[in-house]
C-alpha positions in Angstrom: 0.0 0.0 0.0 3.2 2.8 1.0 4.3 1.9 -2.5 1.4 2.3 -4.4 0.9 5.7 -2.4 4.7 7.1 -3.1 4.0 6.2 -6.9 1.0 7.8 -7.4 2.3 11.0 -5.0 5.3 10.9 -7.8 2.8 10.9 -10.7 0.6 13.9 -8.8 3.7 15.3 -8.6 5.1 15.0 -12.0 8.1 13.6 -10.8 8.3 10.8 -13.0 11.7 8.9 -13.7 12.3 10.0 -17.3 14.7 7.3 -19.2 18.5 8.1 -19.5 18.5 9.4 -23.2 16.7 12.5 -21.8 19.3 13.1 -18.3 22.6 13.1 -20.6 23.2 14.7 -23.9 23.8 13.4 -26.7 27.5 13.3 -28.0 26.5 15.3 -31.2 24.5 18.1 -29.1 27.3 18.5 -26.4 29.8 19.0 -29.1 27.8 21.8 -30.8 27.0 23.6 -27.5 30.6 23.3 -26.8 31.8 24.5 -29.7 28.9 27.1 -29.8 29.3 28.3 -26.1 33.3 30.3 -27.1 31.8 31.4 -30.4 28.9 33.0 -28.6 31.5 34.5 -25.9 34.0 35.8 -28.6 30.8 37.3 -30.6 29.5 39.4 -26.9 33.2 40.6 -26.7 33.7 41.9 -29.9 30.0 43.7 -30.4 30.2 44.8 -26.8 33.1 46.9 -27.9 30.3 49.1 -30.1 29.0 50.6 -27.2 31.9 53.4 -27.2 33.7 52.8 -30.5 30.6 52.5 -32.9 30.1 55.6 -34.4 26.7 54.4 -36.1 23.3 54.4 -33.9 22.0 51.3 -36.3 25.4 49.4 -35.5 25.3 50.3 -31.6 21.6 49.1 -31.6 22.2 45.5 -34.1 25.7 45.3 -31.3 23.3 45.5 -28.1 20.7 43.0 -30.0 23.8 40.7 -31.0 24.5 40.7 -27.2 21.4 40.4 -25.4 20.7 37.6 -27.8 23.8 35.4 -28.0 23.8 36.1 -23.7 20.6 34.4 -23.2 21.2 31.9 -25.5 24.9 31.1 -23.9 22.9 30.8 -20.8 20.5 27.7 -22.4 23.8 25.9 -23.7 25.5 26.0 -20.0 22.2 25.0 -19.0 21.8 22.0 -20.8 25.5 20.9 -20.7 25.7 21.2 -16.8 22.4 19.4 -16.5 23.8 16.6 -18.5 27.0 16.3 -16.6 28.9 17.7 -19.5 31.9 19.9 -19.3 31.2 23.2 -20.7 34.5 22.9 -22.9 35.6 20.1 -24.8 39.8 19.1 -24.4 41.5 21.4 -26.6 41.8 18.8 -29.4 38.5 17.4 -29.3 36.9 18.8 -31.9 40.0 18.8 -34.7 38.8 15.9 -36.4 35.4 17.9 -37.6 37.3 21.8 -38.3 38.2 22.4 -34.4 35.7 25.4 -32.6 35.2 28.2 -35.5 36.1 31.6 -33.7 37.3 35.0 -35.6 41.0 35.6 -35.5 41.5 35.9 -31.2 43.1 39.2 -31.8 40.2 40.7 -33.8 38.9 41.6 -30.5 42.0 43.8 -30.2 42.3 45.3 -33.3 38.8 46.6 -32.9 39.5 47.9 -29.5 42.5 50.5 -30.9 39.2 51.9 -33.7 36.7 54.0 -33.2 34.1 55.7 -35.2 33.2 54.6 -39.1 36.2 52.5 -39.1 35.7 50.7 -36.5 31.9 50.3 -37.7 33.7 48.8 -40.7 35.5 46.5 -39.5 33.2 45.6 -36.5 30.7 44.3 -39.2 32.8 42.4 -41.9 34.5 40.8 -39.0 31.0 40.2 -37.5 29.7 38.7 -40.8 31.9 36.1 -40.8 31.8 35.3 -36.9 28.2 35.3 -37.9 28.2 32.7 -41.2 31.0 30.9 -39.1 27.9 30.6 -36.3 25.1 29.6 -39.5 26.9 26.5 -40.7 27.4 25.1 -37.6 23.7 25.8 -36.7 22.7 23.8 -39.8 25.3 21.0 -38.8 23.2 20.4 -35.5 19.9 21.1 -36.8 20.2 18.3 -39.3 21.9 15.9 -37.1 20.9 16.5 -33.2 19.1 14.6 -30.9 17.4 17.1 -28.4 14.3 19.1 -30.3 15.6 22.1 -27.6 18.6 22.0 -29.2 17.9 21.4 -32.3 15.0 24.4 -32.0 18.3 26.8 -31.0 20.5 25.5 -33.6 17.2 27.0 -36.4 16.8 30.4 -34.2 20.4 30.8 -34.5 20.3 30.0 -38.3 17.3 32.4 -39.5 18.6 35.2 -36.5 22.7 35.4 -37.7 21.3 34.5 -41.4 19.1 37.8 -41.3 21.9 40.0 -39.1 24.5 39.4 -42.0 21.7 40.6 -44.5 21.2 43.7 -42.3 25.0 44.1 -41.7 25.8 44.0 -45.5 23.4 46.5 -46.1 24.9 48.9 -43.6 28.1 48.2 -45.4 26.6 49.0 -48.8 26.8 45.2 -49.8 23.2 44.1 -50.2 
């Protein structure tokens, strides 16, 4: 009779055992949150420099939007990879046998700290665009091949949301 009470308490509840695919990630998703997490970092670096160097109001704003976005979505990744038990970096060499973590040049973020005004706008977007594309493919990687629908579901936001901010940033650069 305790039994049967503590079940159906657990079912009232909703605290159901769930089976073990669900409690761990799969080895695809964790390697494109990992190697999503430092391209999302890098990214909130170099647009948060645009608040004092950007001398266009349109590239401050798309800068703040880059960072409030790729912020909250950073926070889902180390979400999911903490509740799985999963390192929020791979090893350094993990991920060389599929093109290693795609980041802009590490000293981008330095070069655009000596710029200010339109040429740092300049360079702050075509450096952007390809962080961005960089960010796309890697999207469509996961989308096509994960495991998790939540993951999966971020991997398409982040495709249509960086596909649109490179239209938007090409077009502030006269490109499109």
């Amino acid at each position: 009779m305790r039994l049967l009470v503590l079940l159906l308490a657990f079912m009232v509840s909703g605290c159901t055992a769930q089976p073990d695919t669900v409690l761990r990630g799969d080895p695809l998703d964790v390697m494109f949150l990992q190697m999503m997490l430092p391209h999302h970092e890098q990214g909130v670096a170099m647009v948060a420099l645009a608040g004092e160097r950007a001398q266009d109001d349109e590239v401050r704003m798309l800068a703040a939007a880059i960072a409030s976005t790729q912020k909250t979505e950073a926070d889902a990744m180390r979400g999911w990879l903490t509740s799985w038990g999963e390192p929020l970096t791979a090893p350094p060499d993990a991920h060389t046998g599929h093109g290693g973590v795609r980041r802009s040049d590490p000293e981008e973020v330095g070069r655009l700290a000596a710029l200010h005004g339109r040429a740092f706008d300049e360079r702050l977007l075509d450096v952007m665009i390809a962080h961005q594309d960089d960010a796309v493919q890697m999207a469509r990687w996961e989308a096509g091949s994960g495991a998790h629908r939540e993951v999966r579901e971020l991997a398409d936001r982040i495709d249509r949301s960086r596909t649109a901010q490179i239209a938007m940033m090409r077009k502030f650069l006269g490109r499109g």
